[in-house]
C-alpha positions in Angstrom: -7.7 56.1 35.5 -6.8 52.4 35.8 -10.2 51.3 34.6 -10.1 53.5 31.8 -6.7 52.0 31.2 -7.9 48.4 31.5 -10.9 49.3 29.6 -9.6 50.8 26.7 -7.0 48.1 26.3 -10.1 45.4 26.4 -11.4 47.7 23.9 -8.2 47.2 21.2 -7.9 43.6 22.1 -12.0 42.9 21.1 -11.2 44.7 17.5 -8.1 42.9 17.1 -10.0 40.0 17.6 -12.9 40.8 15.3 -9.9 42.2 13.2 -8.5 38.9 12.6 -11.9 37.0 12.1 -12.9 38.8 9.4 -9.4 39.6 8.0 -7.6 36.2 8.6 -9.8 33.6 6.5 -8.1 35.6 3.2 -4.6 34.9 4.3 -4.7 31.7 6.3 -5.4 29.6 3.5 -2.7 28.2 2.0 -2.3 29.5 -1.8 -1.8 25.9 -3.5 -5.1 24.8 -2.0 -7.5 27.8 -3.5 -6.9 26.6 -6.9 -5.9 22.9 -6.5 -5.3 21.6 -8.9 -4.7 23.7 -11.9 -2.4 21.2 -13.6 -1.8 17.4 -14.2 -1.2 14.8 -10.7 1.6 12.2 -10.7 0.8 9.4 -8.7 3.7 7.8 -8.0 3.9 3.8 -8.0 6.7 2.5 -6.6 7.1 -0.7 -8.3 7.5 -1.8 -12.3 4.2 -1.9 -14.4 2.3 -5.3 -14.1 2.3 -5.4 -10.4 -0.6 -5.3 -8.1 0.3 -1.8 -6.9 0.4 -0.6 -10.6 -2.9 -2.4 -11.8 -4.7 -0.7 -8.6 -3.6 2.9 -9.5 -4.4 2.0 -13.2 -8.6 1.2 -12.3 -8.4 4.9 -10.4 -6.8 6.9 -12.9 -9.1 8.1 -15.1 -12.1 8.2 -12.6 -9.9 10.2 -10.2 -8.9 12.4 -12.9 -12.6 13.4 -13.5 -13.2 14.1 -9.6 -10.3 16.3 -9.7 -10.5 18.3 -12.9 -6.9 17.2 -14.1 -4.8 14.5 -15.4 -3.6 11.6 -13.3 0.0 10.6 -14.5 1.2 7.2 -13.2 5.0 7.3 -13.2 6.9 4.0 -12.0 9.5 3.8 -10.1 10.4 0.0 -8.9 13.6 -1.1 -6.4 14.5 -1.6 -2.8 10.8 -3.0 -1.7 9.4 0.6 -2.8 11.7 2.2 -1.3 13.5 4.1 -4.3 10.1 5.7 -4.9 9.1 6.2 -1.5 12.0 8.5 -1.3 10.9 10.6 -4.3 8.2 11.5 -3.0 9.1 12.2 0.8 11.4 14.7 -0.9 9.3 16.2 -3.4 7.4 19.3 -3.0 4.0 19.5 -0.4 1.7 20.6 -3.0 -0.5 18.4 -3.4 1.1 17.0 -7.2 3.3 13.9 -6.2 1.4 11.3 -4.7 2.6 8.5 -3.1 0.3 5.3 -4.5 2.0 2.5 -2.6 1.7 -0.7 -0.8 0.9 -2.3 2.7 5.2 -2.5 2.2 5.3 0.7 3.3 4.8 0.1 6.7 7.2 -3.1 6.4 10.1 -1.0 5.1 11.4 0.3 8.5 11.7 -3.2 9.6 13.7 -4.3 6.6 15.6 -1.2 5.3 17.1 -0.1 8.5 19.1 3.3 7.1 16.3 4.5 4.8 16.8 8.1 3.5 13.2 8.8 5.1 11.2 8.7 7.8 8.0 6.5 7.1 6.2 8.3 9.5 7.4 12.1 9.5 8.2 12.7 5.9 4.4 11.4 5.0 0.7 12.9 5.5 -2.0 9.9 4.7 -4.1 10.4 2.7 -6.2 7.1 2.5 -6.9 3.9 2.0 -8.0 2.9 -1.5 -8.5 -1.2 -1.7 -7.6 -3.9 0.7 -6.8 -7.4 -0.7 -5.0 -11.1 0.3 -1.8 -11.8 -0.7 -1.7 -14.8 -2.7 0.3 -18.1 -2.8 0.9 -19.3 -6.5 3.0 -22.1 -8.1 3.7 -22.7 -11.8 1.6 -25.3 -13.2 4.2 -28.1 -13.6 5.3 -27.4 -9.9 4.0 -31.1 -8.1 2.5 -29.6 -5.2 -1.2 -28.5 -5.2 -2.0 -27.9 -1.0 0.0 -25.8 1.2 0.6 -29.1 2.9 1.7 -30.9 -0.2 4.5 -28.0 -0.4 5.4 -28.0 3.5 6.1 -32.1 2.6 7.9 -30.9 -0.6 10.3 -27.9 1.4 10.7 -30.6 4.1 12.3 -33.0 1.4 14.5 -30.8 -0.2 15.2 -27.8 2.2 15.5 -24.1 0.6 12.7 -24.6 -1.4 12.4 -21.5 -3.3 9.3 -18.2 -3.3 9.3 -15.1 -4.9 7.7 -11.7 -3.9 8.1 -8.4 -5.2 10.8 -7.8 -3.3 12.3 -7.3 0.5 10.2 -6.1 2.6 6.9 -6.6 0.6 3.5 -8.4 2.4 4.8 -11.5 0.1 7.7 -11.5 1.5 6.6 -11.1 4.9 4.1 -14.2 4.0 6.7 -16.5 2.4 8.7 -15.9 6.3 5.6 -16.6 8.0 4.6 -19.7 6.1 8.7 -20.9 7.3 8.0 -20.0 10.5 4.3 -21.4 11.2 5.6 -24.8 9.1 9.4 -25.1 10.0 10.3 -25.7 7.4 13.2 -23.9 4.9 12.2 -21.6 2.1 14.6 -19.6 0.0 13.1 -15.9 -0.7 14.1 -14.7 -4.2 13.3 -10.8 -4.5 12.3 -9.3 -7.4 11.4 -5.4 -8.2 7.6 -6.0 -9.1 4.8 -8.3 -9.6 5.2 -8.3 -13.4 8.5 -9.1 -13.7 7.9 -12.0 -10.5 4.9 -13.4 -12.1 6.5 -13.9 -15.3 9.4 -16.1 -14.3 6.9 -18.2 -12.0 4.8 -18.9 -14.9 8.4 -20.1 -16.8 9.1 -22.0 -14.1 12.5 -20.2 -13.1 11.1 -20.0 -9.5 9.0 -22.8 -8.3 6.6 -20.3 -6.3 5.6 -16.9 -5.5 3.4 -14.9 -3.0 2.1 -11.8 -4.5 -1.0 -9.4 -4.4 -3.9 -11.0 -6.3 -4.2 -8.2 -8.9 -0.8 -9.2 -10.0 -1.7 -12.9 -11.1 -5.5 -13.1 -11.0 -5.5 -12.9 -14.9 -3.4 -16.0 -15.1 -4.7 -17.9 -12.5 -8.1 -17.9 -14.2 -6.2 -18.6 -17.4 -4.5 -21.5 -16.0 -1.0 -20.1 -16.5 -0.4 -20.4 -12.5 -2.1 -22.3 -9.8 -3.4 -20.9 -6.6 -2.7 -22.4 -3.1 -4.2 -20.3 -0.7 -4.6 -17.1 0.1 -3.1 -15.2 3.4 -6.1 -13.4 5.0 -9.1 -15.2 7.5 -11.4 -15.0 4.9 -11.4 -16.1 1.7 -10.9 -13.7 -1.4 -14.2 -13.1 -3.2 -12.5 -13.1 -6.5 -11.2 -16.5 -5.6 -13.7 -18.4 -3.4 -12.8 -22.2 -3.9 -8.9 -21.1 -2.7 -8.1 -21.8 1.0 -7.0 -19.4 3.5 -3.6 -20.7 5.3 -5.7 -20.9 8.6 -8.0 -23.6 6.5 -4.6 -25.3 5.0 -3.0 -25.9 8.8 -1.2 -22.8 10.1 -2.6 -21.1 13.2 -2.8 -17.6 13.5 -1.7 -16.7 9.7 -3.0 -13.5 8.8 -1.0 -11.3 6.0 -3.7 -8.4 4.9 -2.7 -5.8 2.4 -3.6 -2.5 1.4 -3.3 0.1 -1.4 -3.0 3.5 -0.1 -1.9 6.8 -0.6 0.7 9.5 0.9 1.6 12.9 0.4 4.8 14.9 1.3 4.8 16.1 5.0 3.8 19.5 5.2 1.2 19.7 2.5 -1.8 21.9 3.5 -4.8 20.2 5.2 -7.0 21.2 2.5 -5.3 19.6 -0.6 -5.0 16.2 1.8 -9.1 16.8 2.1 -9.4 17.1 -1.0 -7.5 14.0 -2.3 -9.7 12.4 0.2 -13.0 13.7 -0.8 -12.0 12.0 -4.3 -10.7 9.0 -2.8 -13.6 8.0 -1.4 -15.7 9.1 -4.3 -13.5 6.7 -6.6 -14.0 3.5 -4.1 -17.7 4.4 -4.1 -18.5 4.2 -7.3 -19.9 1.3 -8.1 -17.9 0.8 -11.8 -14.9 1.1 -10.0 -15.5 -1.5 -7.0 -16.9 -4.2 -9.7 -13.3 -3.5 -11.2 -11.6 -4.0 -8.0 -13.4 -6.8 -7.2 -12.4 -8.8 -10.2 -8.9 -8.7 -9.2 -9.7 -9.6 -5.9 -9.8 -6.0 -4.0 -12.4 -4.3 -2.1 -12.4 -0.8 -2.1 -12.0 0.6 1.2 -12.1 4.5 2.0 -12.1 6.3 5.2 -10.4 9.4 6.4 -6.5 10.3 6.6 -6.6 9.5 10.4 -7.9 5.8 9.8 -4.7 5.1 7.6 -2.3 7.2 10.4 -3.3 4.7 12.6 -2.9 1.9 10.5 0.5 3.1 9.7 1.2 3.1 13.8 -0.1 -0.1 14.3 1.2 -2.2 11.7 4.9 -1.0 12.5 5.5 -2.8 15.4 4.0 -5.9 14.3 6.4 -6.1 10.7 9.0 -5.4 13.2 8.8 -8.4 15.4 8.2 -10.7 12.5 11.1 -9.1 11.0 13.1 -10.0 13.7 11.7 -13.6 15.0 12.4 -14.8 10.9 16.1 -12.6 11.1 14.9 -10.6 7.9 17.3 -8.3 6.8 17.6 -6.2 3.2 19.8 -7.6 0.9 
């Protein structure tokens, strides 16, 4: 009778398994996935029209909006180093129809913005990376310093010399502190809420210098509305070849690299992350679209959602002991 017992009940278990493999598939998938998407995308940017991060999600739109059968709306929202938008989308719905298109700032932001209203890590899936790019040092024409060392000699004359950068907390910023910290010498940092709005008063004159992402003043550096000093990566930008890097200019160990990437809500179903993805690196693929990049000094990158998680885990740390050795603090 015991075997009987144990059979039988080895018996139910075996069709409750075979049960659940042939009824399970029909409920496991999450419903927002099967027909993903049936209605327009907001990628959402945040930082003002005219910055890098917004001329990057501008050469994807309509491409990625093809691959995914719908719409792509940018919506801006600029302030706090990305942080105001950030927010919006770590607290909009998982499904798939706020995207997060945002800067290498993003993992810079817990350094900077100590009481943010989310968690950079836990409120956020990755999704991918889309380009990769230097940052770039730029001076209005009339400013009298051509070389990184021509401006270290200018700083060291009159202390405080000021640079701009799209705001705390941004890879510009970040470079403006290391460029203080590798020549010693003072630089005032004067925040603003985007590229555009930076790159304009640079070109007036109102602020001597700026670091920035080279989508945001490529344009006018070939028009000869600002100047180029160097760039912040090892290698030189393709879009920019006769620029130095700062390891050519002087300064050991500079490296400032940014990315584009993006992020969706925690909690949004494996598929719809895939399926960004699968367009993602469709979009960087294609060859109209890298040309495009390229001309504003970005290559189109790729890869899976895991490859920009660890990113992410890496690059905390490191914004976090700059942040500290330069005493960087939000305004």
């Amino acid at each position: 009778m015991p075997y009987l017992l144990a059979s039988r009940r080895a018996w139910l278990a075996a069709a409750g398994v075979a049960l659940a493999a042939t009824a399970w598939p029909a409920f496991a998938q999450p419903a927002p996935a099967a027909g993903y998407p049936d209605h327009p995308v907001r990628f959402l940017v945040p930082y003002p029209p005219g910055g890098g991060t917004d001329v990057i999600a501008r050469i994807v739109q309509q491409k990625f909006g093809q691959l995914l059968g719908q719409p792509i709306v940018i919506e801006n929202r600029g302030g706090a180093g990305g942080s105001v938008g950030t927010e919006v989308v770590a607290k909009a719905p998982p499904d798939g129809y706020t995207v997060l298109f945002t800067l290498s700032s993003h993992t810079i932001n817990p350094a900077i913005f100590p009481k943010m209203a989310f968690d950079t890590v836990r409120d956020f899936e990755p999704v991918g990376v889309v380009a990769s790019l230097p940052q770039i040092l730029v001076a209005y024409p009339g400013f009298p310093a051509n070389t990184v060392a021509e401006m270290t000699a200018a700083a060291k004359a009159k202390p405080g010399l000021a640079f701009a950068s799209v705001g705390n907390g941004s890879p510009g910023h970040l470079a403006g502190e290391m460029q203080a910290l590798r020549t010693g010498v003072q630089l005032t940092h004067i925040p603003y809420k985007g590229g555009g709005p930076a790159v304009t008063d640079v070109m007036g004159g109102q602020v001597p210098t700026l670091w920035v992402s080279i989508p945001a003043a490529a344009q006018f550096v070939k028009t000869g509305k600002l100047k180029a000093l160097a760039v912040s990566t090892v290698k030189r930008s393709a879009a920019f070849p006769n620029v130095p890097t700062m390891q050519e200019a002087g300064l050991a160990d500079f490296e400032v690299d940014s990315w584009y990437a993006m992020f969706v809500p925690a909690k949004t179903p494996r598929a719809i992350i895939d399926r960004l993805n699968k367009a993602l690196n469709e979009v960087v693929a294609d060859p109209d679209i890298r040309d495009k990049l390229l001309a504003q000094g970005a290559e189109g990158a790729g890869g899976t959602p895991e490859k920009l998680g660890q990113m992410v885990a890496r690059e905390i740390p490191k914004w976090t002991k700059l942040a500290k050795d330069a005493n960087i603090k939000a305004d």
